[in-house]
C-alpha positions as CSV (number, residue, x, y, z in Angstrom):
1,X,126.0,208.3,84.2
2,X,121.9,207.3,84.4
3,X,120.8,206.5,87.7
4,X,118.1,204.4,88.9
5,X,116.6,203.6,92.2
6,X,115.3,200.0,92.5
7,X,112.6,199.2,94.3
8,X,112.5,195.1,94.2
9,X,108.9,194.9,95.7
10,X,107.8,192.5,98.7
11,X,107.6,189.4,95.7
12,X,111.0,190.1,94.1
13,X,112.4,190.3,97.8
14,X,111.4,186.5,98.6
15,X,110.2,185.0,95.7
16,X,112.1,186.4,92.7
17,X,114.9,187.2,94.4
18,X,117.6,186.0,91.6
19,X,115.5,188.2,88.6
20,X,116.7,190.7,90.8
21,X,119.9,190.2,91.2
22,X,119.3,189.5,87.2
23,X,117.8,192.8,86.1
24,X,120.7,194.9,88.6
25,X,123.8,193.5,86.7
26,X,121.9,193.8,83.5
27,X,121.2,197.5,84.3
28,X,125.0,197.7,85.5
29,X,126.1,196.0,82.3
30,X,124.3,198.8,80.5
31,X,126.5,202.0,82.7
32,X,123.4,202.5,84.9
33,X,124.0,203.0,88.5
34,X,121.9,201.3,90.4
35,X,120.4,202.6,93.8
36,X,119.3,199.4,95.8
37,X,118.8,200.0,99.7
38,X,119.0,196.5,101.2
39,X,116.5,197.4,104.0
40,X,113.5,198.6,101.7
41,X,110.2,198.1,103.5
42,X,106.8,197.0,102.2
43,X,104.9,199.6,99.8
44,X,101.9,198.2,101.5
45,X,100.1,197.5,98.2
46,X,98.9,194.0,98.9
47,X,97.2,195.4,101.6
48,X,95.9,198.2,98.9
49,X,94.5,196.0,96.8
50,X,92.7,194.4,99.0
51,X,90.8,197.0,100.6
52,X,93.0,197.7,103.6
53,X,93.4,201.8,103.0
């Protein structure tokens, strides 16, 4: 069985948080196991992007 770790990103976490739940049973659906900690953190990319490195 494929595995894949999600990482649902500070947006998908509290804006698009129903595409997520989405895209894991579609993955599921396909025999993929999906990896998806509940307590992820922020990747700190906004902060990236805007110059704060």
């Amino acid at each position: 069985m494929k595995k894949v770790y999600f990482y649902a990103t500070c947006l998908g976490s509290t804006a698009m948080q129903q595409s997520v739940l989405n895209a894991i049973k579609l993955l599921r659906r396909e025999g993929i196991e999906v990896i998806f900690k509940k307590n992820q953190t922020c990747c700190a990319q906004p902060s990236f992007n805007s110059g704060y490195f």
